[in-house]
C-alpha positions in Angstrom: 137.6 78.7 155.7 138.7 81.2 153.2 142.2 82.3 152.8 143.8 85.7 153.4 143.8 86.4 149.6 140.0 85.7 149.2 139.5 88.0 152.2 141.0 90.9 150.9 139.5 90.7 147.0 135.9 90.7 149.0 137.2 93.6 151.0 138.4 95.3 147.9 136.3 94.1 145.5 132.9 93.3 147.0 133.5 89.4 146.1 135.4 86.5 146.1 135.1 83.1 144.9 136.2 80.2 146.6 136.6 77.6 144.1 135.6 73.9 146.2 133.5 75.2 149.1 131.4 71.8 148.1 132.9 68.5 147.2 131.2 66.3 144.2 128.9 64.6 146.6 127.7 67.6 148.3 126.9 69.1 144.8 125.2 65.5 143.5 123.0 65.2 146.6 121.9 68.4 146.1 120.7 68.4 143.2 119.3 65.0 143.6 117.1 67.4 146.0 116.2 69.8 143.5 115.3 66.7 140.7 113.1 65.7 143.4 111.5 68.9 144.1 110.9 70.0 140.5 109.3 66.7 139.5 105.6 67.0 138.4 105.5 70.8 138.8 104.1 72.8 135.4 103.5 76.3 133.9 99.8 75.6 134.5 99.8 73.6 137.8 102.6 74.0 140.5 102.9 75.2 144.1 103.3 79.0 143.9 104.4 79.1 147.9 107.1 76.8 147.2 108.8 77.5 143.4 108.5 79.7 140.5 107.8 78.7 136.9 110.2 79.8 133.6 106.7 81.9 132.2 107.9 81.4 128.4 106.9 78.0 127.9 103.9 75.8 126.9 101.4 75.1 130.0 102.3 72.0 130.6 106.5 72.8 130.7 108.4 71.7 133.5 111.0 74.6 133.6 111.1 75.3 137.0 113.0 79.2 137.4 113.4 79.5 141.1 112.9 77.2 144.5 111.9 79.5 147.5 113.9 79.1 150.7 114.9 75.7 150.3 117.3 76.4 153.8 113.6 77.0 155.9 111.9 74.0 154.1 114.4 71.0 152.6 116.7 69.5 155.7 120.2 69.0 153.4 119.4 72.8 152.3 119.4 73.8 156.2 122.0 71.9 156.8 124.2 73.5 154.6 123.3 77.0 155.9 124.0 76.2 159.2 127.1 74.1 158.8 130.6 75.3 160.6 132.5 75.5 157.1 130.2 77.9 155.8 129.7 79.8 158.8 133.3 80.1 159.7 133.6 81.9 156.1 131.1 84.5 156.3 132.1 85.3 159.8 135.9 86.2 158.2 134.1 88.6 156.1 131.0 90.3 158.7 132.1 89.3 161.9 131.2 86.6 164.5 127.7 87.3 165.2 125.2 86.5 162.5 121.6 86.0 161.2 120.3 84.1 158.6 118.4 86.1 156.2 117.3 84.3 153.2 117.8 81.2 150.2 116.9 80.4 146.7 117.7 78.2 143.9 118.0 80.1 140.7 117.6 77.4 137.6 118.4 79.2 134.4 117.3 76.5 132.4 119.4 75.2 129.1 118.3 78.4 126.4 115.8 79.4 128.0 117.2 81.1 131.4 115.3 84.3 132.6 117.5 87.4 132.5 118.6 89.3 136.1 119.2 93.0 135.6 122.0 95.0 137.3 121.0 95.5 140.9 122.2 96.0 144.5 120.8 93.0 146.7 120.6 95.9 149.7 118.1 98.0 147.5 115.7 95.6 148.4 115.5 95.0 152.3 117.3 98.1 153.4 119.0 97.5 156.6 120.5 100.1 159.3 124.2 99.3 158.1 125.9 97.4 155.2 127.0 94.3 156.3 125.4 91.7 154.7 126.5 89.3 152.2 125.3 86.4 149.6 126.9 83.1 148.6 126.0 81.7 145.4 127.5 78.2 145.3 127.1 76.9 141.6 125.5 73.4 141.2 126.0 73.4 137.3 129.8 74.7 135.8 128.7 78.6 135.0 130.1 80.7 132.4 129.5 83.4 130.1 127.1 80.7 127.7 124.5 79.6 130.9 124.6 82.9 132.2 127.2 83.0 135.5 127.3 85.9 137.6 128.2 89.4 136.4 129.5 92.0 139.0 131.1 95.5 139.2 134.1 95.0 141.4 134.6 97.8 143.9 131.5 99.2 143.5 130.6 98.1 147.0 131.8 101.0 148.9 130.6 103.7 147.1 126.3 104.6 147.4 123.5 102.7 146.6 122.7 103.5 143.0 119.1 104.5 142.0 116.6 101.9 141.2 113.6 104.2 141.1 111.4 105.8 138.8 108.9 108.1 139.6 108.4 107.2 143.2 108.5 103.4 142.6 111.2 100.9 143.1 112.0 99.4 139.6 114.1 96.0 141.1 116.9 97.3 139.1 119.1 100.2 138.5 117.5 103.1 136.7 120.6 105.3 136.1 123.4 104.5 133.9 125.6 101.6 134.1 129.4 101.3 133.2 129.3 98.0 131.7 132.9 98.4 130.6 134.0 97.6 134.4 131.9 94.1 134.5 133.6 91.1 134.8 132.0 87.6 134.5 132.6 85.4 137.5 132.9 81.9 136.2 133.4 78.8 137.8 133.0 74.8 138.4 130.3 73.1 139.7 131.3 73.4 144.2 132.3 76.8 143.7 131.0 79.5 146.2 131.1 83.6 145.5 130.8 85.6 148.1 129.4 88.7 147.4 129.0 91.6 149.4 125.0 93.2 149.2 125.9 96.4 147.6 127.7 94.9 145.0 126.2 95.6 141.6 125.4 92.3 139.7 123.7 90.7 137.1 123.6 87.6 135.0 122.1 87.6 130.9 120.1 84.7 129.5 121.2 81.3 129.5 121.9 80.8 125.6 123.5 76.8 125.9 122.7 73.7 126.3 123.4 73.3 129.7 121.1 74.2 133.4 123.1 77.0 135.3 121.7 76.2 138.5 122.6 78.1 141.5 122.2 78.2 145.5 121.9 81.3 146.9 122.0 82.0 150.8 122.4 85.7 152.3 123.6 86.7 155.8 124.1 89.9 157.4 125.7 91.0 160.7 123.4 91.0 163.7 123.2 94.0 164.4 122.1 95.1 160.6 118.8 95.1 161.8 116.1 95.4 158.8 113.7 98.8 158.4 110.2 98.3 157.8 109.3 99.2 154.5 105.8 97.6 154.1 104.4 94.2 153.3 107.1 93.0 151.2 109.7 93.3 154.0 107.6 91.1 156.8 108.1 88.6 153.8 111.3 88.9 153.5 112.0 88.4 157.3 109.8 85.6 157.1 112.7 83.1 157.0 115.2 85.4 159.1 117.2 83.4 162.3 119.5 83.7 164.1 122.9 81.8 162.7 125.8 82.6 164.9 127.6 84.5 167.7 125.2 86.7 170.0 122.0 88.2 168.9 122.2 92.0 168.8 120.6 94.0 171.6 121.4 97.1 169.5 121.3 98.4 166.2 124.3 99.7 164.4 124.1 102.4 161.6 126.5 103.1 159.3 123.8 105.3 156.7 122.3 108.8 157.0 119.6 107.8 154.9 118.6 105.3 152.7 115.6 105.0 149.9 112.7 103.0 150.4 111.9 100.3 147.9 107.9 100.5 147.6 107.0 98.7 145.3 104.3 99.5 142.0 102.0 96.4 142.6 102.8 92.6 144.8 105.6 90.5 142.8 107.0 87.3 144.2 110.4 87.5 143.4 112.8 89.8 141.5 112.2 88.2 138.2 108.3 89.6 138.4 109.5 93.3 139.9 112.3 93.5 137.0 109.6 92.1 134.2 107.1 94.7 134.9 109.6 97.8 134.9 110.9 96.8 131.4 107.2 96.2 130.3 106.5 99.5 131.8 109.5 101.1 129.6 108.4 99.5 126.3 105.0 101.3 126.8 106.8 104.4 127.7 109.0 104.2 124.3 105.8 103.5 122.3 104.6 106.2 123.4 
């Protein structure tokens, strides 16, 4: 569980980070799991339904960049997501009754790691109120070199901030951002951040020697019930259950309004949305 003190910075600060969520073992096994699930995948050949390739390497690299929903497909994954420890945590911070939403693996392989541009998680599967949350529990000892987490504390409370341009959702914020009140959220391999959705984060390119790999699970209250906003919602819901508590026989909502994130072509992940809105800025500069 998390204490009282890790409570309140999340309250306050829209994260928290509890520093041994998973023992050595827990974090060895699991990545024993992702060894085995990156083996034999390539630029050129790899299963597109199941992980995403690092796109700046030779066709036959083996840099994997993300695992899709290891907690729907991989048993020790699900485990984890469904396990009292972690669940007793995120109900501290939402509340007792919860759904499952979504997982990842981020990789950020040694110098090559993609960039993540600042963003608000909720700008991307808008849902009738704000309670929802990620953990990222680092796999790898993360710091400013491998590219750990960047976040704007307290920006939580406040509005989502615009990720459009012209109509489209961008995958990243489009109006300016106060770098000066970033702070890097390091930690040791077992560490968890919890991080609320409309917390402003990011993460630059991994620039070491060493893999920066991350789990990333998200909840949300059940009764933050998700509005449909096209194809690329159904996705996301694809891999939505019901975690904890009772399921919600009502929705609650806590915003007048909120922006729809349609999107300028398909993308699988955030990595494609975010690459095609800074290609789409280079040939607006050049011209």
């Amino acid at each position: 569980m998390l204490t009282q003190k890790e409570v309140e910075q999340f309250n306050r600060k829209g994260y928290t980070v509890h520093p041994e969520l998973l023992s050595p073992d827990e974090v060895d096994a699991l990545l024993q799991d992702i060894e085995r699930l990156s083996w034999g995948n390539t630029l050129a050949n790899h299963d597109k339904d199941r992980l995403e390739m690092e796109p700046n390497q030779p066709s036959d690299g083996t840099r994997v960049r993300r695992i899709y929903e290891p907690c729907t497909h991989y048993p020790l994954f699900r485990a984890l997501s469904d396990s009292e420890k972690l669940l007793e945590s995120v109900e501290q911070l939402i509340g007792p009754d919860l759904t499952f939403h979504y997982s990842k693996i981020n990789m950020k392989p040694p110098a090559i790691g993609s960039v993540v541009e600042w963003h608000q998680d909720l700008s991307y599967y808008p849902l009738t109120n704000r309670d929802s949350l990620a953990i990222l529990f680092y796999l790898d000892d993360a710091d400013v070199s491998n590219g750990c987490l960047t976040v704007i504390p307290g920006r939580h409370e406040g509005r989502l901030m615009d990720h459009m341009r012209d109509g489209l959702f961008q995958g990243k914020i489009t109006e300016p951002v106060d770098t000066s009140l970033a702070v890097p959220v390091e930690g040791k391999a077992g560490a968890a951040i919890f991080m609320h959705a409309m917390t402003p984060h990011s993460s630059t390119t991994n620039t070491s020697n060493r893999w920066r790999r991350t789990l990333i699970l998200s909840y949300r209250a059940a009764d933050a019930i998700p509005i449909y906003c096209g194809e690329s919602m159904k996705n996301i819901e694809l891999h939505s259950r019901h975690a904890r508590g009772k399921p919600a026989m009502v929705a609650r909502f806590s915003f007048s309004e909120f922006p729809m994130p349609v999107r300028p072509e398909a993308t699988a992940s955030l990595y494609e949305l975010q690459d095609i809105a800074r290609k789409e800025e280079q040939a607006r500069r050049i011209a």
